[in-house]
C-alpha positions in Angstrom: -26.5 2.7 -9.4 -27.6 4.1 -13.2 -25.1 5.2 -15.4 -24.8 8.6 -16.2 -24.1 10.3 -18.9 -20.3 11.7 -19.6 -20.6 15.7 -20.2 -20.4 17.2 -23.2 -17.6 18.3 -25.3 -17.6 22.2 -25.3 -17.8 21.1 -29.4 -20.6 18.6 -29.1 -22.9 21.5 -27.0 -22.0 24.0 -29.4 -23.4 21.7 -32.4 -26.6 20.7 -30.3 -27.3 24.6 -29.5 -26.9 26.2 -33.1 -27.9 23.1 -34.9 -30.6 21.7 -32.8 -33.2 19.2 -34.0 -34.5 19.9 -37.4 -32.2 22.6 -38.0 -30.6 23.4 -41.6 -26.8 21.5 -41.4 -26.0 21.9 -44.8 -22.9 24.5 -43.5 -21.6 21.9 -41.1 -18.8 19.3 -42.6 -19.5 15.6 -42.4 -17.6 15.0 -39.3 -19.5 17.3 -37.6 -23.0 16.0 -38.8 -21.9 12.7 -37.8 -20.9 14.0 -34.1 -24.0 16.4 -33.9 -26.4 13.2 -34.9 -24.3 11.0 -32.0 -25.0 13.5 -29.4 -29.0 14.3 -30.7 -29.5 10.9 -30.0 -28.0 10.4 -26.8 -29.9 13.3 -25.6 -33.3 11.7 -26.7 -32.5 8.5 -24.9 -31.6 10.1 -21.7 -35.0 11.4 -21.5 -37.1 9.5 -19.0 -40.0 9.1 -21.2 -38.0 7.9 -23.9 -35.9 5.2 -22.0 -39.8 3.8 -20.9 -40.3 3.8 -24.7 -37.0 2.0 -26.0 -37.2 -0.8 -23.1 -40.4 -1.5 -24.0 -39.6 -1.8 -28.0 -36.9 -3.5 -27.3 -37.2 -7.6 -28.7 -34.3 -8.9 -26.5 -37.0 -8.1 -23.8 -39.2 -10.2 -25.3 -36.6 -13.1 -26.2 -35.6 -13.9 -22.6 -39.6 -14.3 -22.1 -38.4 -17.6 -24.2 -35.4 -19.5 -22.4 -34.8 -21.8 -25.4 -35.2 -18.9 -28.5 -33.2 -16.7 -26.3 -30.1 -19.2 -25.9 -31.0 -20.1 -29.8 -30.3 -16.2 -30.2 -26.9 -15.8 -28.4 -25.6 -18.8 -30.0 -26.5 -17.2 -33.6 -24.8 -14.1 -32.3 -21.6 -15.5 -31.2 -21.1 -17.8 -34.3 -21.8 -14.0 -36.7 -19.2 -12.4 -34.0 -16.3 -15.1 -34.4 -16.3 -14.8 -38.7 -13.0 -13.8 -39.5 -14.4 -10.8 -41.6 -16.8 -9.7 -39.1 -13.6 -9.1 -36.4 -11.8 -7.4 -39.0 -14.4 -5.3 -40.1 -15.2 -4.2 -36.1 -11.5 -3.7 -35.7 -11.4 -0.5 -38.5 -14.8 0.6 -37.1 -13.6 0.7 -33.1 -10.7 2.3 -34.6 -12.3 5.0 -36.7 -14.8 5.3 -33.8 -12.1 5.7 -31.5 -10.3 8.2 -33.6 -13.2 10.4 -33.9 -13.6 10.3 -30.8 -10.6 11.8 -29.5 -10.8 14.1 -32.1 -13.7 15.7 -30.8 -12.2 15.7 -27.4 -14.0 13.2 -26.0 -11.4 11.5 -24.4 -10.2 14.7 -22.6 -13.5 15.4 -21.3 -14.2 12.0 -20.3 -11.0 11.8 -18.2 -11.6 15.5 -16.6 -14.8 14.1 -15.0 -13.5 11.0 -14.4 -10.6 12.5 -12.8 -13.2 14.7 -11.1 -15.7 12.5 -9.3 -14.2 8.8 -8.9 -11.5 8.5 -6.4 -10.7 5.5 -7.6 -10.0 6.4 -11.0 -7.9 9.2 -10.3 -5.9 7.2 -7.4 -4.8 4.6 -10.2 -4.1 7.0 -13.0 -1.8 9.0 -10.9 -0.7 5.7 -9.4 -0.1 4.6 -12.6 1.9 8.3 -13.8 4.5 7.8 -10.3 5.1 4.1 -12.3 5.7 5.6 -15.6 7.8 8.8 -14.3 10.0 6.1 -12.6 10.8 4.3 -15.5 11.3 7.2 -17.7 13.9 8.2 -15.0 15.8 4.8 -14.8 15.2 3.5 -18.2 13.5 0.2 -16.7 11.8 -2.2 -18.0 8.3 -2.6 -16.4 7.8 -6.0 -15.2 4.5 -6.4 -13.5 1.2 -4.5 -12.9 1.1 -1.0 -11.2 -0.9 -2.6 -8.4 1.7 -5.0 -7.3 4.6 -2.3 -7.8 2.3 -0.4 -5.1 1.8 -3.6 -2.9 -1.9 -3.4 -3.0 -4.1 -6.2 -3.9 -7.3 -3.2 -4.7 -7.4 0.7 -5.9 -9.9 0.4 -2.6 -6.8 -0.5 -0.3 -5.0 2.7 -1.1 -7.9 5.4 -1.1 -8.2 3.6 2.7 -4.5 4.0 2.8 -4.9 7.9 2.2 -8.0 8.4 4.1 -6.6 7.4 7.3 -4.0 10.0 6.7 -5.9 13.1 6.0 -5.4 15.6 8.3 -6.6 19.9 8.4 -4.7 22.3 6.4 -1.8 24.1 8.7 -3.2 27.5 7.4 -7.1 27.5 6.8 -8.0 24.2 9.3 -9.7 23.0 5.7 -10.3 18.9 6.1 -8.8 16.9 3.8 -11.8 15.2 1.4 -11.6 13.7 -1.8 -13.7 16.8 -3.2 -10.4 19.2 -2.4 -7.9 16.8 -3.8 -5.8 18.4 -6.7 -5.2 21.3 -9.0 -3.6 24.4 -7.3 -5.0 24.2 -4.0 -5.8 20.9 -3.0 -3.9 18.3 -1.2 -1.3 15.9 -3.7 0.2 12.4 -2.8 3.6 12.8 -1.3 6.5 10.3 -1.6 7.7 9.9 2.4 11.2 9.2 1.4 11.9 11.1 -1.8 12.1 9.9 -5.4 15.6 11.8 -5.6 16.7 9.7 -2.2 16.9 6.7 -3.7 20.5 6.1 -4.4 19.4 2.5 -6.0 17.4 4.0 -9.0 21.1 5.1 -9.8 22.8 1.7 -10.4 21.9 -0.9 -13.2 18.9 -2.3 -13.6 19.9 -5.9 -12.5 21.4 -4.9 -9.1 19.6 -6.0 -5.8 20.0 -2.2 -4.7 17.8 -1.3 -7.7 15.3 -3.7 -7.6 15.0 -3.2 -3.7 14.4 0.7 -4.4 11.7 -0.1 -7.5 10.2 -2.2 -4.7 9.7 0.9 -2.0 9.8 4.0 -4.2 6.2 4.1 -4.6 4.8 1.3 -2.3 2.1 2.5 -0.7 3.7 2.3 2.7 5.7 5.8 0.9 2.9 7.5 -0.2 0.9 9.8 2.3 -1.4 13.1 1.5 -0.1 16.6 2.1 -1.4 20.0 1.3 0.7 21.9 -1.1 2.2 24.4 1.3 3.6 21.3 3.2 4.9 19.3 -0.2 6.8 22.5 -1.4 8.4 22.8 2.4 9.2 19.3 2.7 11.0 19.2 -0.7 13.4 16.3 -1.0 13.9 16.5 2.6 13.4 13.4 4.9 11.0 13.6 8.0 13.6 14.2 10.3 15.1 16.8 8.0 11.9 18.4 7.7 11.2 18.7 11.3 14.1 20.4 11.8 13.6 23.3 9.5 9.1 23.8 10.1 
């Protein structure tokens, strides 16, 4: 599947609509030239015609028409890449990059779609928030990957995990689908046996009771779909407390 491109910050489209291409800049500060520049370009190679153009210009192309000048090529490029200056001078330029970056609220935006249209992005950052909410809680130390504290071996074994689960909202008869998951409205993962239930996460970290609870609190044999009306009635409750108040 081609890549597509992230969205625009609502910064970046306002430099590309009252600064577009050949456009007097002088007013704009060098930050912004340098973001408006980025974005001019990425538009240009997005453009069908254009990408037809750069692959055709483009010598590496032509270098893996040649086996031996190729391998020559990446063997050059490797050696330039492992000089001690060269790492150090890529270090402060990801950095400043990465800065700028944020700065302009890339990040944000990149996360907001992410968050938006993979599944399996937004399963292991809120995954990974359950993790980090625990230890803020307890004052734990983490000790292994998010993955194993959830007892999956793939992000793919929990989306299955939630999938078999979804059910039709109590009110509207609105299916559960990864398109209505979060915000306001839309379903949110629910911990079976509440986080507050959990009377290890109360004892010292190097008690059996507390690693035992670490172990289950967000396994994903505790974690099931609900619609918001049914998370806010359920509470801290247990199932069979629940039942007895619906």
């Amino acid at each position: 599947m081609p890549r597509t491109r992230r969205p625009f910050t609502e910064q970046e489209q306002r430099l590309i609509d009252e600064f577009p291409k050949g456009s007097n800049i002088d007013s704009l500060t060098t930050e912004e030239k340098k973001i408006r520049q980025n974005v001019l370009s990425k538009v240009w190679k997005h453009k069908p015609e254009n990408k037809q153009k750069e692959y055709g210009n483009n010598r590496y192309a032509k270098l893996k028409t040649d086996p031996v000048k190729y391998q020559k090529h990446l063997e050059e490029r490797k050696e330039y890449r492992d000089k001690p200056d060269v790492k150090t001078r890529k270090k402060v330029t990801d950095k400043r990059n990465k800065d700028a970056w944020r700065a302009s609220g890339g990040e944000a935006a990149y996360h907001k779609h992410k968050m938006e249209t993979d599944p399996l992005y937004a399963i292991k950052k809120t995954i990974r928030n359950m993790n980090r909410r625990i230890f803020d809680l307890t004052g734990a130390k983490k000790d292994k990957s998010s993955k194993e504290y959830t007892g999956v071996e793939d992000w793919l074994e929990l989306k299955e995990h939630y999938e078999k689960q979804f059910r039709h909202h109590p009110e509207t008869g609105e299916m559960m689908s990864w398109e209505n998951r979060g915000g306001k409205d839309g379903w949110q993962v629910d911990h079976i046996k509440p986080i507050s239930r959990f009377e290890g996460l109360k004892l010292p970290e190097h008690t059996v009771e507390f690693k035992k609870a670490m172990e289950e609190v967000n396994h994903y044999k505790n974690l099931r779909p609900l619609w918001p009306c049914e998370n806010y009635s359920k509470g801290n409750k247990l199932d069979e407390e629940w039942k007895k108040v619906k």
